[in-house]
Backbone as JSON, one array per atom type, in Angstrom:
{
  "sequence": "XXXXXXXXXXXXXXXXXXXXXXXXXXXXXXXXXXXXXXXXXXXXXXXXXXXXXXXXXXXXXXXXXXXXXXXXXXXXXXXXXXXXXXXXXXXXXXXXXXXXXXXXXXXXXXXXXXXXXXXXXXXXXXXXXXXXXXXXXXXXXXXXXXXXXXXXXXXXXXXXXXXXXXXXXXXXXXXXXXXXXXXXXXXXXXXXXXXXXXXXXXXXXXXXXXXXXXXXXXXXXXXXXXXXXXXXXXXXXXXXXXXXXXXXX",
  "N": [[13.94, 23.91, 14.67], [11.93, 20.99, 14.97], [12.02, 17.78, 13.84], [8.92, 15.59, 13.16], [7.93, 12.0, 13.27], [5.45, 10.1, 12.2], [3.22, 7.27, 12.46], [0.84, 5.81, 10.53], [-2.58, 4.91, 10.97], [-5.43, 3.59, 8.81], [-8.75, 3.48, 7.77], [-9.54, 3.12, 4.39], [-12.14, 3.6, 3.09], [-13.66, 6.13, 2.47], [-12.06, 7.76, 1.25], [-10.69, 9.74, -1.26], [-8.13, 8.65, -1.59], [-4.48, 9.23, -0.1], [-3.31, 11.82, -1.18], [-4.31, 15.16, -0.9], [-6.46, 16.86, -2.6], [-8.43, 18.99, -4.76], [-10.91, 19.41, -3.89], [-12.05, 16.99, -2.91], [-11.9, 14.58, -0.43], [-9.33, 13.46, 1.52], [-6.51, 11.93, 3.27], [-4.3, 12.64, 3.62], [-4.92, 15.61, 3.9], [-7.2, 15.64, 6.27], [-4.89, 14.82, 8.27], [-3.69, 17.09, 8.04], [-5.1, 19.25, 8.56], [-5.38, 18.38, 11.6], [-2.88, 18.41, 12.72], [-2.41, 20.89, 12.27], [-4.2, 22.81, 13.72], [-2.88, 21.89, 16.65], [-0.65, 22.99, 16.59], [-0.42, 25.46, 15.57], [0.74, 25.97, 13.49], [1.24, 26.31, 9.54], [1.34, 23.54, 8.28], [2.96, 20.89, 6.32], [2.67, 18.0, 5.48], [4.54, 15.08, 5.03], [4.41, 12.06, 3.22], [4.49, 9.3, 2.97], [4.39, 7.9, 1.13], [1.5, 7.55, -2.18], [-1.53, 6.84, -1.5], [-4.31, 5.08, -3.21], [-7.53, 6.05, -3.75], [-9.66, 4.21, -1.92], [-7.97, 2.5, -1.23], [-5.89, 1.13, 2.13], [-4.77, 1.5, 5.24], [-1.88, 0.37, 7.24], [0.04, 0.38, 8.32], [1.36, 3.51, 7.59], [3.74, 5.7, 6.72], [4.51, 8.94, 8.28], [5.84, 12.2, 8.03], [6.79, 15.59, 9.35], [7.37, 18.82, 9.97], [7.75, 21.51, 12.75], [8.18, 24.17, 15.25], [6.62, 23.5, 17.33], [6.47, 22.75, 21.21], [5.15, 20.39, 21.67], [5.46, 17.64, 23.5], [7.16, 14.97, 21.92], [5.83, 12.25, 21.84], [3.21, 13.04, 22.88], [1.53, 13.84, 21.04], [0.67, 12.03, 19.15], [-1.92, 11.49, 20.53], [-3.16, 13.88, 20.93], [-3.5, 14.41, 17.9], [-4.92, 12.27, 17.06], [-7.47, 12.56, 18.84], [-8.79, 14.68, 17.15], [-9.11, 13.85, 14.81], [-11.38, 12.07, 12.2], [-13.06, 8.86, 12.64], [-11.67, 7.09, 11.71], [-9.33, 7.21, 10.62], [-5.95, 6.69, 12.73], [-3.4, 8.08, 14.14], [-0.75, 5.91, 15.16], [2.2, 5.89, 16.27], [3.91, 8.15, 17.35], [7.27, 10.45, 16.8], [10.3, 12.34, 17.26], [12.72, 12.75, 14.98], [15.59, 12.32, 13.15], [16.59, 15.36, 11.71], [17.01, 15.21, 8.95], [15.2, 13.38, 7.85], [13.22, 11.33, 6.07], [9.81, 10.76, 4.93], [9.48, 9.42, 2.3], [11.63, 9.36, 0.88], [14.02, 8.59, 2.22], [12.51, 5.85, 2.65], [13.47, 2.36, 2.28], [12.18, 0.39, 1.66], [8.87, -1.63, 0.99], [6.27, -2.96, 2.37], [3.24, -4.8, 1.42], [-0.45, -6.27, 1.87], [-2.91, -7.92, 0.74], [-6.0, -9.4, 0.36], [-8.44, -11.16, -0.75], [-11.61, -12.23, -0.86], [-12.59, -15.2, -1.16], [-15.18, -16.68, -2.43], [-18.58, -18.21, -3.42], [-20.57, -16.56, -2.99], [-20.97, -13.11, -2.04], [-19.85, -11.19, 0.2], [-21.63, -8.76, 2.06], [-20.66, -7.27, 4.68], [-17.63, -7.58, 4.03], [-17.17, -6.26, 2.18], [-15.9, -3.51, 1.98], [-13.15, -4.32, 2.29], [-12.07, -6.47, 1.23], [-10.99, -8.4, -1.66], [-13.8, -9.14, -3.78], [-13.76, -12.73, -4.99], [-15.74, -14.86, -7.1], [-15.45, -17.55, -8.22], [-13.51, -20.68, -8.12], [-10.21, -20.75, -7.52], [-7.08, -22.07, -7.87], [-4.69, -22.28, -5.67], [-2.21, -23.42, -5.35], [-1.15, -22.99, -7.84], [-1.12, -20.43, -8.06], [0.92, -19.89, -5.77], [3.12, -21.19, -7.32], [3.53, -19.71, -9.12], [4.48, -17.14, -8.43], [6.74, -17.58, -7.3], [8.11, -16.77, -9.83], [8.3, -14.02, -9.78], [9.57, -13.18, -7.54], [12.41, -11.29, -7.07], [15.02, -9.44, -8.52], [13.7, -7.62, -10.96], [12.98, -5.95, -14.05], [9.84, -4.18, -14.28], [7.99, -2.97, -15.87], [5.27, -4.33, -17.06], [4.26, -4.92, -15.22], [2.83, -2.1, -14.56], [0.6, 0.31, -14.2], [-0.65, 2.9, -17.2], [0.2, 6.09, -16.77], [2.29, 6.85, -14.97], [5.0, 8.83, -14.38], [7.32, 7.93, -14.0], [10.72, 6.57, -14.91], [12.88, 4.51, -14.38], [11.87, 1.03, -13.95], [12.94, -0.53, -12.62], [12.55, -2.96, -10.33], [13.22, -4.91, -6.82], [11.58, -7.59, -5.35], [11.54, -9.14, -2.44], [10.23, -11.17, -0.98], [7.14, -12.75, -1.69], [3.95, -14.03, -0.28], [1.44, -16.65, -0.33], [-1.46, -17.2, 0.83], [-3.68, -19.63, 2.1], [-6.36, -18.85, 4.72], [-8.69, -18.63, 7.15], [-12.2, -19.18, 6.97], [-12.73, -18.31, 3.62], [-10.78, -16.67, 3.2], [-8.43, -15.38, 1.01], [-4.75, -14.32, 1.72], [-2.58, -12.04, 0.16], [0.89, -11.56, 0.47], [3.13, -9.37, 0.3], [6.78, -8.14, -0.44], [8.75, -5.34, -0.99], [11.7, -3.42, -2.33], [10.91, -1.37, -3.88], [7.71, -0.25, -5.28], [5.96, 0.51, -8.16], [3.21, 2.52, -9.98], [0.07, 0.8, -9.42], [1.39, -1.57, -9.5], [1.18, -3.65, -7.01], [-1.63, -4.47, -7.18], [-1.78, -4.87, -9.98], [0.01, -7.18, -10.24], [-1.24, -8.93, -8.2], [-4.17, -9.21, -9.88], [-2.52, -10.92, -11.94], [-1.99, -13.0, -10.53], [-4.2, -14.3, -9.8], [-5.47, -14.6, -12.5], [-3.87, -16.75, -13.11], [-4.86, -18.69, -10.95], [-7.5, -18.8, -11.99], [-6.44, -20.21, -14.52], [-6.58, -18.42, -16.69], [-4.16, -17.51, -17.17], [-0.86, -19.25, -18.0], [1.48, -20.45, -15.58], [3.78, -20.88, -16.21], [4.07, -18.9, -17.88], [4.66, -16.46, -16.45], [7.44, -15.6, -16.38], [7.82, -14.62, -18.76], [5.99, -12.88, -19.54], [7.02, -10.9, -17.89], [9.19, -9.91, -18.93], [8.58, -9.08, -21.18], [7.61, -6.96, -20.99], [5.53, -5.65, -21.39], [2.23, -4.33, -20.86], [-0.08, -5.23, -21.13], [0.15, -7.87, -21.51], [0.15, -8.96, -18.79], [-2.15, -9.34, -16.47], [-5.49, -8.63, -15.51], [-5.92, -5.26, -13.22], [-6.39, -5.6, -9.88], [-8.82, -4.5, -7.66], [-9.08, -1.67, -5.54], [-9.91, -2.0, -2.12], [-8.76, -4.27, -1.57], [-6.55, -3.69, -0.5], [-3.43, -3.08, 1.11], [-1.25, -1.07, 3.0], [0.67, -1.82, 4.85], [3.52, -2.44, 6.45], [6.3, 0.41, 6.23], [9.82, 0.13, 5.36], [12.86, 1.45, 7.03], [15.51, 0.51, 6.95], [17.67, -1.79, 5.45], [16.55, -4.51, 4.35], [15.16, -8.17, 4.14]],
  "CA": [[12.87, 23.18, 13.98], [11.89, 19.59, 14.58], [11.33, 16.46, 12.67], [8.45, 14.24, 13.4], [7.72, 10.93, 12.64], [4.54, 9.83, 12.58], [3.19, 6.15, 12.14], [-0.52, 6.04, 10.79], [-3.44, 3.59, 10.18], [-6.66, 4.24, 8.13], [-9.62, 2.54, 6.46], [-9.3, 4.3, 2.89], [-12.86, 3.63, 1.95], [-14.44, 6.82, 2.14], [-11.28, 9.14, 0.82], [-9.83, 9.75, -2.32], [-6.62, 8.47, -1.27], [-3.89, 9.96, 0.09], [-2.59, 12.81, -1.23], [-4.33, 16.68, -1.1], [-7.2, 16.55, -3.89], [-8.93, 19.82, -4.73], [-12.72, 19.18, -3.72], [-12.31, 15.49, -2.14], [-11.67, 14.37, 1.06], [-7.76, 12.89, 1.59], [-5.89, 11.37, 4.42], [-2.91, 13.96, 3.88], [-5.55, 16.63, 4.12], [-7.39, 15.19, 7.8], [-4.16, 14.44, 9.0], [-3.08, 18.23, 8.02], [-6.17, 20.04, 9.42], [-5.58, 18.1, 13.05], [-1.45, 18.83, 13.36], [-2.26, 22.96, 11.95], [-4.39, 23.22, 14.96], [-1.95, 22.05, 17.45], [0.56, 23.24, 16.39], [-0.95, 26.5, 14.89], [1.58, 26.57, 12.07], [0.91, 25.6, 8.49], [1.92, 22.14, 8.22], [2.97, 20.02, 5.4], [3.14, 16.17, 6.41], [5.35, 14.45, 3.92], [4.25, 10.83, 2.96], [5.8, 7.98, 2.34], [4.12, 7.24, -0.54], [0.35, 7.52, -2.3], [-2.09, 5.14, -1.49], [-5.26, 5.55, -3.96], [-8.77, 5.94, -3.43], [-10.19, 3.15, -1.15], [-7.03, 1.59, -0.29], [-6.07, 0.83, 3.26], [-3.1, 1.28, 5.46], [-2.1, -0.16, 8.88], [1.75, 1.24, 8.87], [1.55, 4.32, 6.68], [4.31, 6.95, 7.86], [4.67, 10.49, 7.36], [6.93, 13.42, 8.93], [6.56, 17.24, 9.39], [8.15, 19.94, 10.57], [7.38, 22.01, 13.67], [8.41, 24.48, 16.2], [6.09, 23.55, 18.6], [7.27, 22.19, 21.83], [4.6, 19.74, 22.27], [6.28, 16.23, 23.36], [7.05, 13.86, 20.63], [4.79, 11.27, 22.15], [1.9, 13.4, 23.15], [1.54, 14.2, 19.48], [-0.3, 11.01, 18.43], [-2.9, 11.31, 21.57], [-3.37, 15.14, 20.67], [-3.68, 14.24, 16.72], [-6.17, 11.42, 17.56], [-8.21, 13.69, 19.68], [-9.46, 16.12, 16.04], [-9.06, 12.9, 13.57], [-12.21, 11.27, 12.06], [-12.85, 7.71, 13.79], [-11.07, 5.84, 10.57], [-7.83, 7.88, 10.87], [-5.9, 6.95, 13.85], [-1.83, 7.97, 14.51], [-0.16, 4.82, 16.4], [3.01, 6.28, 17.02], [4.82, 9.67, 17.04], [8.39, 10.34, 17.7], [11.02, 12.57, 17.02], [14.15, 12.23, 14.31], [16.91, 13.76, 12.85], [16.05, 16.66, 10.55], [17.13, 15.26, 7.72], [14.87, 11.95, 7.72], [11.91, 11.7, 5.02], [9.38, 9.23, 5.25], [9.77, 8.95, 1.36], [13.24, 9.59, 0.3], [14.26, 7.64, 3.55], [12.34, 4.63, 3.27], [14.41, 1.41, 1.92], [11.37, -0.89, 1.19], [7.54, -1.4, 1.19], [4.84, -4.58, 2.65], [1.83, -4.89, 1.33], [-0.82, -7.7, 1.95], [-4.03, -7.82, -0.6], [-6.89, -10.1, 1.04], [-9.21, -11.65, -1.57], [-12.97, -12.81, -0.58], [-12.84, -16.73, -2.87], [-16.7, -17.62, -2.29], [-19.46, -17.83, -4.53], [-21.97, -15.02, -2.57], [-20.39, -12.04, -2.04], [-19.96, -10.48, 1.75], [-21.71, -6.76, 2.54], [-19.68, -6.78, 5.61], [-16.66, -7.82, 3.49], [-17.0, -5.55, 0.5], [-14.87, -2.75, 1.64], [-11.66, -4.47, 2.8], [-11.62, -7.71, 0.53], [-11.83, -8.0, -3.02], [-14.67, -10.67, -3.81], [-13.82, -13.21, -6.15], [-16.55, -15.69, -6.57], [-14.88, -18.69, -8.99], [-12.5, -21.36, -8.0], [-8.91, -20.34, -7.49], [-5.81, -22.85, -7.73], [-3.76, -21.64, -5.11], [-0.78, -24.13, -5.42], [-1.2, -22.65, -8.9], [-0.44, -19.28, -7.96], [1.96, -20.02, -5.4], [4.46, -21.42, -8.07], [3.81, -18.46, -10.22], [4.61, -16.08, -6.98], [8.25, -17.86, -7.52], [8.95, -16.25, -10.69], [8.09, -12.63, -9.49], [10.77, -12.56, -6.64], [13.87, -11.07, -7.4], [14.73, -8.23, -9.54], [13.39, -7.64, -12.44], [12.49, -5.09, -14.91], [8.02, -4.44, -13.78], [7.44, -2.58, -16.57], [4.61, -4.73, -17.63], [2.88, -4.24, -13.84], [2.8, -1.11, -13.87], [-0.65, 1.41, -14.78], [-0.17, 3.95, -17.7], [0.31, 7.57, -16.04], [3.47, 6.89, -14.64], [6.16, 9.57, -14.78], [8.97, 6.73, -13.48], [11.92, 6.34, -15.78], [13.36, 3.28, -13.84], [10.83, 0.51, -13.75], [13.83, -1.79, -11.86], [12.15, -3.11, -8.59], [13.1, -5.91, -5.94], [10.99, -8.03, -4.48], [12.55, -10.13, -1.18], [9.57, -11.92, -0.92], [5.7, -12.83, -1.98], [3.66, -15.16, 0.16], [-0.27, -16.65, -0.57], [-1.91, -18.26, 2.36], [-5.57, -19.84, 2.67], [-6.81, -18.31, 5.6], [-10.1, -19.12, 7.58], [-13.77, -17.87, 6.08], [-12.55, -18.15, 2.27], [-9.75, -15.81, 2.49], [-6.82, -15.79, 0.71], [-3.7, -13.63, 1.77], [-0.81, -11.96, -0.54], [2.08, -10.5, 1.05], [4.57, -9.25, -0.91], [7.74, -6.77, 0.33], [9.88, -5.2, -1.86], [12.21, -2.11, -2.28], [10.05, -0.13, -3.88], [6.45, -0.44, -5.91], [5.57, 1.17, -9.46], [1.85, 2.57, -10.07], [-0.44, -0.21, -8.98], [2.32, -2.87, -9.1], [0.92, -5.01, -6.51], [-2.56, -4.6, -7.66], [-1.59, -5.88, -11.15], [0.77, -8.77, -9.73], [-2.61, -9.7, -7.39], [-4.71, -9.72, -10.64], [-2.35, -11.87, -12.53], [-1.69, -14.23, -10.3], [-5.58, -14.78, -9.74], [-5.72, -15.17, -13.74], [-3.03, -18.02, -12.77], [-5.27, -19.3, -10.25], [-8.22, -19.86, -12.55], [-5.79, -21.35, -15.62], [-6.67, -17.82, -17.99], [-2.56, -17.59, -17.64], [0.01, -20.53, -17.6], [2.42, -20.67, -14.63], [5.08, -20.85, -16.98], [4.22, -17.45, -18.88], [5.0, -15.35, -16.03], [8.48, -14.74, -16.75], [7.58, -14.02, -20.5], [5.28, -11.42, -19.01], [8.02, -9.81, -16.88], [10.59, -10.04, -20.08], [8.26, -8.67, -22.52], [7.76, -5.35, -20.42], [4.23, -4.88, -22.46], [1.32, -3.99, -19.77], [-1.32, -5.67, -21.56], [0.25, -9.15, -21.42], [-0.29, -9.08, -17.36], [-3.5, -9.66, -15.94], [-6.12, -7.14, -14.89], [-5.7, -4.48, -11.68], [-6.96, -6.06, -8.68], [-9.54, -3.2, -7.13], [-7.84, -0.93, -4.19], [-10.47, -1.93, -1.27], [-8.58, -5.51, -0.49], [-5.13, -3.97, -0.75], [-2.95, -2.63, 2.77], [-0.21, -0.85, 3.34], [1.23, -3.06, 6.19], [4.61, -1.54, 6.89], [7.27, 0.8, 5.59], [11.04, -0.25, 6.16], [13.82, 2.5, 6.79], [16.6, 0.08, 7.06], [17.68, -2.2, 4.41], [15.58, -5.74, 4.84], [15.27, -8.66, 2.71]],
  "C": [[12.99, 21.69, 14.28], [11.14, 18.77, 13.57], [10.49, 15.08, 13.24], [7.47, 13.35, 12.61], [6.4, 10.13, 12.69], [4.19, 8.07, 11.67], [1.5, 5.92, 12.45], [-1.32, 4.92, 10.16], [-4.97, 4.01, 9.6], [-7.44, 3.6, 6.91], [-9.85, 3.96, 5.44], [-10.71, 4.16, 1.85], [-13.78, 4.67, 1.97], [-13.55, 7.89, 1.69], [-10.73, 8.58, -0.48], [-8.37, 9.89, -2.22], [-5.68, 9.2, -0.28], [-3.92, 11.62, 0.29], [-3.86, 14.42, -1.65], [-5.31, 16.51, -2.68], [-7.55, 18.12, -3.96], [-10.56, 19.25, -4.94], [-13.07, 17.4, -3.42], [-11.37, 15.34, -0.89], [-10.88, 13.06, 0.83], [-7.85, 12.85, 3.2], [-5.22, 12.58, 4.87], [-3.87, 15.0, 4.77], [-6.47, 16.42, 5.85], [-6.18, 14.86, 8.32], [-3.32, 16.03, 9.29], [-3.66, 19.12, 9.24], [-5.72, 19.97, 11.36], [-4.38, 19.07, 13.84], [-1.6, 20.58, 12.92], [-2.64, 23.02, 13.63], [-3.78, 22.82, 16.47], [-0.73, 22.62, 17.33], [0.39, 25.15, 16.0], [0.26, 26.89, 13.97], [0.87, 26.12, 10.93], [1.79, 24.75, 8.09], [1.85, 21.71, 6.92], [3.63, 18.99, 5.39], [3.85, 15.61, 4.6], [5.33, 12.88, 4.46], [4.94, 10.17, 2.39], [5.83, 7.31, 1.06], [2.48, 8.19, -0.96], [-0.19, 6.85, -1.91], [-3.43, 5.52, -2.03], [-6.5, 5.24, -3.68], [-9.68, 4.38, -2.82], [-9.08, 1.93, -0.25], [-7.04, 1.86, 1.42], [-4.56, 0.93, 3.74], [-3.35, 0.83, 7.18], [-0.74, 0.18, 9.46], [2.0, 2.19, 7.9], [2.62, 5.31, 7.79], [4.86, 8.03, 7.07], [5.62, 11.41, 8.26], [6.06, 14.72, 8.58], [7.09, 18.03, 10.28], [7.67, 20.84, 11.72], [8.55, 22.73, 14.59], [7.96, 24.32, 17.6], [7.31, 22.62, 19.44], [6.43, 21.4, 22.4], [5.56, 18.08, 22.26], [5.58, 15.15, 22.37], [5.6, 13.18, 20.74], [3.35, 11.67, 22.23], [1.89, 13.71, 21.84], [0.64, 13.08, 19.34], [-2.03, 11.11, 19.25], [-3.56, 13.27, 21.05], [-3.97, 15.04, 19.29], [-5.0, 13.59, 16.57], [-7.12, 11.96, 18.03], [-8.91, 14.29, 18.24], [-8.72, 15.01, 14.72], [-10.2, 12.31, 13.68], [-11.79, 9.82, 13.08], [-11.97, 6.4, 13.0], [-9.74, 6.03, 10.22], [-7.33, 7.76, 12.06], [-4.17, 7.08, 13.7], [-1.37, 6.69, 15.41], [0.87, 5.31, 17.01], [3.7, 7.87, 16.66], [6.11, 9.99, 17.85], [9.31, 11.36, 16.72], [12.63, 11.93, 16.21], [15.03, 13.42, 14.3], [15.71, 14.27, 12.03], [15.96, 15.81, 8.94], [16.31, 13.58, 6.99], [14.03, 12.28, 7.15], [11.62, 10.76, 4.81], [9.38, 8.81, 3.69], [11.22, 8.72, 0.97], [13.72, 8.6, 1.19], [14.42, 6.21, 3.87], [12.84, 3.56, 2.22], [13.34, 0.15, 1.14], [9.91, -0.6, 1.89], [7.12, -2.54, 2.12], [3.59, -4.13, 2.5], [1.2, -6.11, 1.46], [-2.52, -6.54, 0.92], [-4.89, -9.2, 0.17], [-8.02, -10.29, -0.35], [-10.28, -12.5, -0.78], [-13.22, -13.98, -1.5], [-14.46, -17.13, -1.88], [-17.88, -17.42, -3.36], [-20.59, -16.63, -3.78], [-20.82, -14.56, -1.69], [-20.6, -11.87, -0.48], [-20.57, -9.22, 1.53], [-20.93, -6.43, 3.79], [-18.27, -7.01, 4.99], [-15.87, -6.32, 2.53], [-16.18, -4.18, 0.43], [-13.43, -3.31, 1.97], [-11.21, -5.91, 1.77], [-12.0, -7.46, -0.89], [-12.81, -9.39, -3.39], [-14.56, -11.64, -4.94], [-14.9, -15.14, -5.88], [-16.35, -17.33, -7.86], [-13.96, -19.39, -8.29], [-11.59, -20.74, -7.88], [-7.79, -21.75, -7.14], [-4.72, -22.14, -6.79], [-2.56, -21.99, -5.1], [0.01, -23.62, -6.86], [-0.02, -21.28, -8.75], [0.48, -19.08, -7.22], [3.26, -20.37, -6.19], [4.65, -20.55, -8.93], [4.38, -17.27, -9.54], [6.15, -16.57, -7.07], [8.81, -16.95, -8.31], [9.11, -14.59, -10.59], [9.0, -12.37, -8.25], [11.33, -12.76, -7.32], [13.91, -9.75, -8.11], [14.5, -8.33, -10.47], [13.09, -6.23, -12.76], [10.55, -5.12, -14.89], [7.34, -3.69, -14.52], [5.49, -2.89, -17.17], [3.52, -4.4, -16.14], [2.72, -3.13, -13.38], [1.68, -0.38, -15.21], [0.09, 2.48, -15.25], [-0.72, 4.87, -17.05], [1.01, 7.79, -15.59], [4.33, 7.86, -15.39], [7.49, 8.62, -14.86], [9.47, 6.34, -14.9], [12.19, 4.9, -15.3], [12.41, 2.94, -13.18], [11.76, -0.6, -13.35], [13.22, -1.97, -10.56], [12.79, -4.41, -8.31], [12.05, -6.46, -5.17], [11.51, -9.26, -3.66], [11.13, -10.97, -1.51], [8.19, -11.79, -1.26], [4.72, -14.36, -1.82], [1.8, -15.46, -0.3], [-0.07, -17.7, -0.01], [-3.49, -18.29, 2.0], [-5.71, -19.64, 4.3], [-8.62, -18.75, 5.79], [-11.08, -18.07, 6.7], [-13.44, -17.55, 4.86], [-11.92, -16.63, 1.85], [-8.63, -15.85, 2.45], [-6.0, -14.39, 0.74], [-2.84, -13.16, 1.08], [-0.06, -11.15, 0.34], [2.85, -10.45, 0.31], [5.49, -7.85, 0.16], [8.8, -6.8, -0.56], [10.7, -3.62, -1.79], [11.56, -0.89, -2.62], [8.66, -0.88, -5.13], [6.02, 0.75, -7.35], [4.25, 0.85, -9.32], [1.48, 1.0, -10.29], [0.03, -1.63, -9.56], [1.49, -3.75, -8.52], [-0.94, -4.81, -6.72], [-2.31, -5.59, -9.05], [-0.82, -7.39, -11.04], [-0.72, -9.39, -9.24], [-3.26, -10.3, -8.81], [-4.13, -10.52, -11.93], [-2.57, -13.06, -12.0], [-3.41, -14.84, -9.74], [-5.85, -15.09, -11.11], [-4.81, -16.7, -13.57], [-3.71, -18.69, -12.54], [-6.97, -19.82, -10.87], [-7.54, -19.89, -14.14], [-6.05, -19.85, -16.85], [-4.95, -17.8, -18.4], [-2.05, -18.62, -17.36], [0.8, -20.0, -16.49], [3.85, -20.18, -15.02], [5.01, -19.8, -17.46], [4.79, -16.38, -17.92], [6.26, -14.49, -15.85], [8.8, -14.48, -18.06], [7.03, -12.35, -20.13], [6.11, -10.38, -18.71], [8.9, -9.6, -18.13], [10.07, -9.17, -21.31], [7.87, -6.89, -22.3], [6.18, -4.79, -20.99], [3.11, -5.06, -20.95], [0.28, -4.98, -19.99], [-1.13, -7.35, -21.77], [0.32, -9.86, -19.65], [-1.91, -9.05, -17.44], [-3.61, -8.23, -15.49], [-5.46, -6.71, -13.81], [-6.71, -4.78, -10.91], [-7.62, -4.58, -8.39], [-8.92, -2.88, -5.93], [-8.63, -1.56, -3.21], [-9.91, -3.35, -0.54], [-7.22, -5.2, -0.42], [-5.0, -3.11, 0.72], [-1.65, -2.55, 2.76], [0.34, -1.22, 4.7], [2.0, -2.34, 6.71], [5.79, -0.81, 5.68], [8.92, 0.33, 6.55], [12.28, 1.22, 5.54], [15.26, 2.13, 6.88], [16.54, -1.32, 6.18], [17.07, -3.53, 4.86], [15.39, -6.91, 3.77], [14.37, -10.19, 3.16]]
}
């Protein structure tokens, strides 16, 4: 039996996410359909994570099991071939057996793209989120201080969570003005609790027009309560960038 590794990219605005829905159209599920029929086994690709209805990925990676003996490499060009035009594999390669693109992987990157103008984009509106007020960005940059490191993220994290340990790292979290009134977050951390960096995004945009102080945001993080963070940023400006399988910081 082999183990391969696959490394995938995909605009997420016409699927209900990820993972295997009953009566909606998933990633998992087009990415299943393609590798059954080469492979003619029944496949089950193991993801690295979720990523929820409209999100976006540009380094999502998954594994699966196989007897075939098609080469590693030709795998992505074969996959590609019987994938919609918004699903594409970049790379495919053989591991050990015992590698799992969840269990495995050591750390996340996400970037979140925000639309700051007062009239809205229609070519924008699935990949950015549009915010049409002012934003202090020097604002939210010093509030982006107090959110690296470890902490306890209780408070950014959406009720429905099963997770016991709400301990995350974050190495770093950058906000850039970028040309055409858009602003950048990157953040990379060990791991991410339900829409974590959605709720970080929509605090630190309450930062950026003055509804939160600068200074509150390590009250926020301390007080563990959900409802003293800022709203959840919408999925369509967020991007799974890359996954890391070796420790990174």
């Amino acid at each position: 039996m082999r183990n391969i590794k696959l490394t995938i990219e995909y605009d997420g605005t016409r699927y209900c996410g990820w993972q295997i829905q009953p009566d909606n159209i998933t990633i998992q599920e087009e990415l299943e359909k393609a590798i059954t029929k080469i492979t003619k086994e029944k496949i089950k690709l193991i993801g690295s994570g979720r990523t929820d209805s409209g999100v976006h990925a540009r380094g999502q990676v998954a594994n699966f099991y196989t007897k075939s003996r098609v080469p590693a490499q030709k795998f992505k060009l074969a996959i590609n071939s019987l994938l919609p035009k918004d699903i594409a594999v970049l790379e495919s390669e053989e591991v050990e057996k015992d590698f799992h693109a969840r269990f495995s992987a050591k750390g996340k990157e996400y970037k979140y793209l925000i639309y700051n103008n007062k009239i809205r984009s229609p070519l924008l509106r699935n990949y950015t989120y549009h915010v049409p007020y002012s934003l202090n960005v020097e604002k939210m940059k010093k509030a982006a201080t107090h959110i690296i490191g470890t902490h306890d993220f209780k408070a950014f994290m959406s009720s429905g969570s099963s997770v016991k340990d709400t301990v995350r790292t974050i190495h770093s979290l950058s906000i850039e003005e970028r040309p055409e009134n858009i602003i950048e977050i990157r953040i990379k951390g060990n791991g991410f609790l339900y829409n974590m960096v959605r709720i970080i995004t929509g605090t630190l945009i309450e930062v950026g027009t003055d509804k939160i102080p600068v200074d509150d945001i390590s009250e926020i993080i301390n007080s563990q309560n959900r409802s003293k963070a800022g709203h959840t940023a919408p999925p369509q400006g967020l991007y799974l960038e890359r996954v890391f399988y070796r420790e990174t910081s």
